[in-house]
C-alpha positions as CSV (number, residue, x, y, z in Angstrom):
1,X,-14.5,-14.5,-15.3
2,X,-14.2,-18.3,-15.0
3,X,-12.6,-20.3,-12.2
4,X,-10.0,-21.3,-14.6
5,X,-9.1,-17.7,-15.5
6,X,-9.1,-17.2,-11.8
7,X,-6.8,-19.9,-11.2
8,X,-4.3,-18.9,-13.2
9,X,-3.1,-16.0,-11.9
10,X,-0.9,-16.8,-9.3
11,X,1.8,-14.8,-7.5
12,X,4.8,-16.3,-6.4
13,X,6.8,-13.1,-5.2
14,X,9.7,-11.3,-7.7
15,X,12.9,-10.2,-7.4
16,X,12.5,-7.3,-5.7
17,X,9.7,-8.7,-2.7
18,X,10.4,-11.6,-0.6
19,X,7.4,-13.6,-0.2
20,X,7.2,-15.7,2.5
21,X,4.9,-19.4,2.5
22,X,2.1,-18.4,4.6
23,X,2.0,-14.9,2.9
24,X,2.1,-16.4,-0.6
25,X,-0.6,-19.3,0.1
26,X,-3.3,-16.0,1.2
27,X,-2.4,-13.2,-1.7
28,X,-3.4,-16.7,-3.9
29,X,-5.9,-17.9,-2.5
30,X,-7.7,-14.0,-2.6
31,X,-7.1,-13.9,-5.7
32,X,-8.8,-17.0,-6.9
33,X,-11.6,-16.6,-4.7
34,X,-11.7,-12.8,-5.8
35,X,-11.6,-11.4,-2.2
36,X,-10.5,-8.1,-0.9
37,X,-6.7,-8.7,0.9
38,X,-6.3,-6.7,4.1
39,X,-2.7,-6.6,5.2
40,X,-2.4,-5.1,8.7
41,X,1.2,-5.1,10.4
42,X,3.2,-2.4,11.3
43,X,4.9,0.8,8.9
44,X,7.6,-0.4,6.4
45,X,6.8,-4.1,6.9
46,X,5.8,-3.8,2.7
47,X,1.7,-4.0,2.9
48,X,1.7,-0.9,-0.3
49,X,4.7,-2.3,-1.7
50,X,3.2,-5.8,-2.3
51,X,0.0,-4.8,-4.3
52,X,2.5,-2.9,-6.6
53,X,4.9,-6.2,-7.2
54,X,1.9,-8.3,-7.7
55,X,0.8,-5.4,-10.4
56,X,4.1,-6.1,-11.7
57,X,4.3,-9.6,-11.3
58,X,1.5,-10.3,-13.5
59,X,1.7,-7.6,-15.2
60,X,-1.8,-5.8,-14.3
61,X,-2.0,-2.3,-14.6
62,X,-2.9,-0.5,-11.2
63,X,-5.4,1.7,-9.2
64,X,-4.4,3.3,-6.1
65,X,-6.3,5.2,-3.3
66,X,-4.1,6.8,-0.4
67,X,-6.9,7.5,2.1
68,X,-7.4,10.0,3.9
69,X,-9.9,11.4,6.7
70,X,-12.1,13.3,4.4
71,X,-12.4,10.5,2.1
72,X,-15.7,9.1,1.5
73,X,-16.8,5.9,-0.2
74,X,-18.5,7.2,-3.1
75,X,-16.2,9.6,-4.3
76,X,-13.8,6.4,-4.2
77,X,-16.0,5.1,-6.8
78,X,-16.8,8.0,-8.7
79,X,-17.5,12.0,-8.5
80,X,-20.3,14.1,-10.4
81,X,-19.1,17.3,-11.1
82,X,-21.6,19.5,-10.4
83,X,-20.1,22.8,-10.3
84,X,-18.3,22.6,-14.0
85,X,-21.7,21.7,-15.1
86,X,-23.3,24.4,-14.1
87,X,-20.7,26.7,-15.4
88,X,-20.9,25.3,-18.7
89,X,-25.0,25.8,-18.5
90,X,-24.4,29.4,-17.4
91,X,-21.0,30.2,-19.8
92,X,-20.6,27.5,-22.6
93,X,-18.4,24.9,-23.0
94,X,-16.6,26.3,-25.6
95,X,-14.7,23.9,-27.3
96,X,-13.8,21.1,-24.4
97,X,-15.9,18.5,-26.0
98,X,-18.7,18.6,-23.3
99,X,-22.2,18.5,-23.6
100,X,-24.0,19.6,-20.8
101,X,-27.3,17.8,-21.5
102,X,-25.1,14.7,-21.7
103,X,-24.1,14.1,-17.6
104,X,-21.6,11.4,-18.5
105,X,-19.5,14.2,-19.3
106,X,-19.4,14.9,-16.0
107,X,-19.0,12.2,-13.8
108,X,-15.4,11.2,-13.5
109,X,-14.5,7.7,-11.9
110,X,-12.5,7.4,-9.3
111,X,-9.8,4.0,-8.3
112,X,-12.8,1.8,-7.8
113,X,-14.6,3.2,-10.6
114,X,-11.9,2.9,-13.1
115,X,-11.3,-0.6,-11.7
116,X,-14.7,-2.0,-12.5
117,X,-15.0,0.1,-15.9
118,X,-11.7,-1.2,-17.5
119,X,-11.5,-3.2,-20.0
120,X,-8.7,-5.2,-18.1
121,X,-8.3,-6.7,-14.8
122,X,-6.5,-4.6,-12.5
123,X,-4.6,-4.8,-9.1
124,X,-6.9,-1.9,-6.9
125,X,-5.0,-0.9,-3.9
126,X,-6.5,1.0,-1.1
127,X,-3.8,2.3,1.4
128,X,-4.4,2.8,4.7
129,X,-8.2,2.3,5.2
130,X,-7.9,2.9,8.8
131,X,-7.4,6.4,7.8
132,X,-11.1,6.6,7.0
133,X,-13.7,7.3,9.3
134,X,-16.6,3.9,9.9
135,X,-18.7,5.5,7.5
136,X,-16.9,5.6,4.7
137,X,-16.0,2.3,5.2
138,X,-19.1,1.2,5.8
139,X,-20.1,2.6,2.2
140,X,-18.3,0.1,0.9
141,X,-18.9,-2.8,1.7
142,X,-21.6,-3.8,-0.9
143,X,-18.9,-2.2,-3.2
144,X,-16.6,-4.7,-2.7
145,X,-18.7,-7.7,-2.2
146,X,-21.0,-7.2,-5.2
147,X,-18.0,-5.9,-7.6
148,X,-20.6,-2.7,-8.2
149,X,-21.9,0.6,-7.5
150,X,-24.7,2.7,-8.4
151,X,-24.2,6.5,-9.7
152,X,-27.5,8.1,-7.7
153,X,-27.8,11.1,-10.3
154,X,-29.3,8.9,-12.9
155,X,-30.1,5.6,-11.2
156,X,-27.1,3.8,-13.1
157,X,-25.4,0.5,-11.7
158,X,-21.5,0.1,-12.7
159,X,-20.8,-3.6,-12.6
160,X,-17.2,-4.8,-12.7
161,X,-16.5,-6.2,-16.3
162,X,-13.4,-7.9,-14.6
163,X,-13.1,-7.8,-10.4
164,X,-10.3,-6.4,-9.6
165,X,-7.5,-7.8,-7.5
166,X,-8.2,-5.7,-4.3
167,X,-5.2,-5.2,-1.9
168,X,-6.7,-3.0,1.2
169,X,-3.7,-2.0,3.8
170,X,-4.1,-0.6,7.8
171,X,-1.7,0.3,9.8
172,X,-4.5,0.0,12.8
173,X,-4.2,3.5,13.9
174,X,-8.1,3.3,13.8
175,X,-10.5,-0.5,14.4
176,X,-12.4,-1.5,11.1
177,X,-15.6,-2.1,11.7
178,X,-17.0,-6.3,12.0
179,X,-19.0,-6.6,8.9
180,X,-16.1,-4.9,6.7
181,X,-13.5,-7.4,8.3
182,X,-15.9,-10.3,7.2
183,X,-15.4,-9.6,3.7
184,X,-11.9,-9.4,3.9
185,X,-9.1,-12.3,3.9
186,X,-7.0,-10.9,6.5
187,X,-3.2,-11.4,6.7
188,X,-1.2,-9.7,9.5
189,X,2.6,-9.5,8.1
190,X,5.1,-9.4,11.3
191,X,7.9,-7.2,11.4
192,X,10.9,-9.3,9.4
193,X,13.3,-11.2,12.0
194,X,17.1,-11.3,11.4
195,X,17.2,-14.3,9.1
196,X,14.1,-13.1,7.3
197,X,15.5,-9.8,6.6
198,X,19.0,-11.1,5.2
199,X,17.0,-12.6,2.4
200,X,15.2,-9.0,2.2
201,X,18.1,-7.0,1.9
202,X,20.1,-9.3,-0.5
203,X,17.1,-8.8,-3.0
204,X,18.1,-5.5,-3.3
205,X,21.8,-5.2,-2.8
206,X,22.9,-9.2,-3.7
207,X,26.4,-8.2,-3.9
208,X,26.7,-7.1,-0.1
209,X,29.2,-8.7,1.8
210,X,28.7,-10.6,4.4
211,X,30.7,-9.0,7.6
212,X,29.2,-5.4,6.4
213,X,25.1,-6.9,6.1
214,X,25.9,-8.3,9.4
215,X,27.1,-5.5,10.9
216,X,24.3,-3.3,9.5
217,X,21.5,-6.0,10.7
218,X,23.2,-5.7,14.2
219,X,22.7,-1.6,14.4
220,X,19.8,-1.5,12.9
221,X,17.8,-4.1,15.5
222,X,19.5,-2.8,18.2
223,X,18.4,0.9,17.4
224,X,14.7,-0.8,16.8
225,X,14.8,-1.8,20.8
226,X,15.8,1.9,22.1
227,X,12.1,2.8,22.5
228,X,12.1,5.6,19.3
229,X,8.5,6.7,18.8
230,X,9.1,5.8,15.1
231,X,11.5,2.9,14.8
232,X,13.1,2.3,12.0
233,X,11.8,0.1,9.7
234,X,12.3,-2.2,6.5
235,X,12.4,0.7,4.2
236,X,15.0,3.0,6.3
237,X,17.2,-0.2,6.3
238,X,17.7,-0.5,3.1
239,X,17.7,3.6,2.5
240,X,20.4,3.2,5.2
241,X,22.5,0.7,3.6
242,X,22.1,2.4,0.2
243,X,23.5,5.8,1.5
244,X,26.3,3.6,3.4
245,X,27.2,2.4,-0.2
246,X,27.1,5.6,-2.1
247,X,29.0,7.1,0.3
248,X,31.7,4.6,0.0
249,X,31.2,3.4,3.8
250,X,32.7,-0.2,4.5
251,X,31.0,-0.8,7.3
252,X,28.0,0.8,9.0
253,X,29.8,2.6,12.0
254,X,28.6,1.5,15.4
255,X,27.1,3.5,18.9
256,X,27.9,7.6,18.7
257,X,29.4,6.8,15.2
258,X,26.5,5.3,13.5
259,X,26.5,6.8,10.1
260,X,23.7,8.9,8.0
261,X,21.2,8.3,11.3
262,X,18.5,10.5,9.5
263,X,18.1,7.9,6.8
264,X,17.3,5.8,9.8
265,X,15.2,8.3,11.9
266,X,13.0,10.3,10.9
267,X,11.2,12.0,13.9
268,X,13.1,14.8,15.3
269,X,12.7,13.6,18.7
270,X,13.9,10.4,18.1
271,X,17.2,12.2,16.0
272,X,17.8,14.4,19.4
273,X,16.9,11.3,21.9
274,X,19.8,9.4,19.8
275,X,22.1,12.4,20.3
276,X,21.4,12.7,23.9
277,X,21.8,8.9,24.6
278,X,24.2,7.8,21.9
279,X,27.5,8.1,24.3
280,X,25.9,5.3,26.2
281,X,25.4,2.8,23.4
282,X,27.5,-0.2,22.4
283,X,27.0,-2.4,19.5
């Protein structure tokens, strides 16, 4: 891919994701430069949501990978499936198409994998890294750097026909390791203030008037200071206001009458501590 190809991709946020300057200047720059973008920052503060809007934006197709503890870097990249291809030795393959002396017939590709194969350039998100243990991230590092990966079963390099735009989220419940932060732009996306977050929730619900956002802005920070082991975030905000408005509400309701507070809180803890404590609150 050219630098001019490179540079012409350019995200500038849509109608749906407010993108703020500083935010906007590093998703652009990674993409011209072709560098993995890890967002840190707190839960709900939209690290998924913007790899799926720049999908959108320039209307990429996607690949996703929502780690998890037992993940491991190759099987990001691709999995030989040895098992089916020793039943199909021992039983036939009837009539699936497969031919057992052929192993491409058994190797399926995972996000990475069908990144670098595709014929396209893709948006490859990989949500919530720190879920994986130093290992696995260590794995891939070359992966991501060289834009390929070797299959060990037959000595085969896959080579990215187009690099990916790679968005790579944490939510820091575990450190990444030195040499995998050095081959990532990093961008740490704070958790919205007031003014930041009007603009946010008018994206979604432009026609909200202005006493009622207000009202809802003031419950909803207030509630985010009470010391809940999951505070609410972006996302419960606007699930909030959106149950407010399809349940007719005119306002968001205020201390012991705040309404639909599970939309809000999620933990049970933090539901009964609000019970227990909600006689006490003024808004």
């Amino acid at each position: 891919m050219t630098a001019t190809t490179r540079t012409a991709l350019r995200f500038e946020g849509t109608d749906r994701y407010h993108l703020n300057p500083e935010l906007r200047e590093i998703v652009n720059i990674a993409i011209a430069m072709e560098k993995p973008l890890l967002l840190t920052g707190e839960a709900g503060t939209g690290k998924t949501q913007l790899a799926f809007e720049i999908a959108r934006a320039l209307n990429l197709r996607m690949e996703e990978a929502r780690c998890k503890s037992t993940f491991k870097g190759e099987e990001l990249c691709y999995v030989y499936d040895t098992v089916l291809r020793l039943n199909d030795s021992r039983f036939g393959s009837g009539d699936t198409g497969r031919d057992v002396n052929n192993i491409w017939d058994y190797i399926r590709f995972g996000p990475i994998g069908r990144a670098f194969t595709a014929d396209d350039r893709r948006v490859l998100l990989l949500d919530e890294i720190d879920k994986t243990d130093s290992d696995t991230q260590d794995n891939l590092l070359d992966v991501l750097e060289d834009g390929a990966f070797i299959i060990r079963e037959i000595n085969h390099k896959v080579k990215a026909k187009h690099r990916p735009i790679i968005v790579i989220t944490s939510n820091a419940k575990r450190e990444l390791s030195d040499p995998f932060l050095r081959r990532c732009f990093c961008h740490y996306i704070p958790f919205p203030g007031p003014d930041e977050m009007v603009k946010i929730v008018r994206l979604h619900y432009p026609d909200i008037p202005e006493p009622f956002l207000q009202a809802s802005l003031e419950t909803f920070y207030r509630l985010r200071e009470e010391g809940f082991e999951k505070p609410p975030a972006t996302a419960e905000l606007l699930d909030w206001i959106g149950a407010l408005q399809a349940g007719g509400a005119r306002g968001p309701g205020a201390g012991r009458d705040v309404a639909h507070i599970g939309t809000l809180l999620k933990r049970t803890q933090d539901i009964l501590k609000f019970k227990g404590i909600r006689k006490a609150l003024r808004f």
